[in-house]
DRENMI-55612 format. One record per residue (C-alpha): residue number from 1; y negated, x negated, z. Coordinates in steps of 0.2 Angstrom, whole numbers. Example, Ala and Ser with C-alpha at 12.3 -4.5 7.8 and 13.67 -1.06 7.14 Angstrom:
REM DRENMI-55612
R | 1 | 22 | -62 | 39
R | 2 | 5 | -68 | 36
END
This chain:
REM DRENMI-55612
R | 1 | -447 | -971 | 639
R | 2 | -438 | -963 | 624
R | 3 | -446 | -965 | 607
R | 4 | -448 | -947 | 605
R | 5 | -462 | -943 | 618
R | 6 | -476 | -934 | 610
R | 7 | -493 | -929 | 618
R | 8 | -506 | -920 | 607
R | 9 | -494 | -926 | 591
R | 10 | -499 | -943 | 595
R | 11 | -484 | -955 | 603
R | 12 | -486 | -959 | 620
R | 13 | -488 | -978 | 617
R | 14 | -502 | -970 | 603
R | 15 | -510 | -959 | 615
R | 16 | -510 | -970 | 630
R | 17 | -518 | -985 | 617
R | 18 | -531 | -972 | 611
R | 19 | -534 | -966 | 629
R | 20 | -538 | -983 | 635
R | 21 | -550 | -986 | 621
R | 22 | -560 | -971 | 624
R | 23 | -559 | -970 | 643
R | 24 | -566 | -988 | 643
R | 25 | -579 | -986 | 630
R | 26 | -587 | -969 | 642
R | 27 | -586 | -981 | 657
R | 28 | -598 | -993 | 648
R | 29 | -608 | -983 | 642
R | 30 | -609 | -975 | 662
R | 31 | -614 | -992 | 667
R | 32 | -627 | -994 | 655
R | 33 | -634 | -978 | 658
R | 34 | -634 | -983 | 675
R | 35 | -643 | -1001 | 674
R | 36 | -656 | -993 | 664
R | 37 | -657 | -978 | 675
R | 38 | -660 | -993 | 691
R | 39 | -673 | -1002 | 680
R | 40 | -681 | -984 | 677
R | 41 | -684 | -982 | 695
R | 42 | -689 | -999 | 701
R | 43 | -702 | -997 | 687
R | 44 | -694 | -1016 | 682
R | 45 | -703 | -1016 | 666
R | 46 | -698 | -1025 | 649
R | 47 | -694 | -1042 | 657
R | 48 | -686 | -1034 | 675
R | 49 | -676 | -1023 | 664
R | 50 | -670 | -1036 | 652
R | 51 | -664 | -1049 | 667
R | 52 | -655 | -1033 | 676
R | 53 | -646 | -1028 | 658
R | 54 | -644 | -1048 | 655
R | 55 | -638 | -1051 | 674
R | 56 | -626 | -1035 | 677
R | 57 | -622 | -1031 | 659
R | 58 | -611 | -1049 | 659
R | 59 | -596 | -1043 | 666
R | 60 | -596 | -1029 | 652
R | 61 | -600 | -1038 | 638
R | 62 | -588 | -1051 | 642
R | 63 | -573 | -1040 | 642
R | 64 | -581 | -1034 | 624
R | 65 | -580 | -1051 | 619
R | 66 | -564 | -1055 | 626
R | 67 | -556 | -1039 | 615
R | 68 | -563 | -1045 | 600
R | 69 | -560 | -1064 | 602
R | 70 | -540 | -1058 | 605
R | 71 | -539 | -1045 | 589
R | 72 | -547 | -1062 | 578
R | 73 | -535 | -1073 | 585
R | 74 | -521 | -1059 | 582
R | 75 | -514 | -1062 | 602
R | 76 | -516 | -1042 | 605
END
């Protein structure tokens, strides 16, 4: 790709980065929205709720994790 691809005055390596960010951060908040919306209709409660964000939410919160633990370590 040359250097002088723009989208949206952003440069594509910009724009894709951005993209990414924000594509991902909507997909996680989709999944919580639906975890709480399952624990909502099971009528799980406080403590039902709290294993099925604890149990499903994992996999999420470990990629969070694995983000930031990278941008500390400076291996981005």
């Amino acid at each position: 790709m040359a250097n002088d691809d723009y989208i949206l005055g952003l440069s594509f390596v910009e724009f894709e980065d951005l993209a990414l960010k924000l594509g991902l951060t909507g997909l996680i908040l989709f999944m919580v929205f639906i975890i709480w919306n399952l624990g909502k209709e099971s009528k799980a409660g406080r403590y039902g709720m709290m294993w099925l964000f604890l149990g499903l939410g994992v996999g999420f919160v470990g990629f969070i994790a694995k983000g930031i633990i990278q941008k500390l370590l400076g291996i981005e």
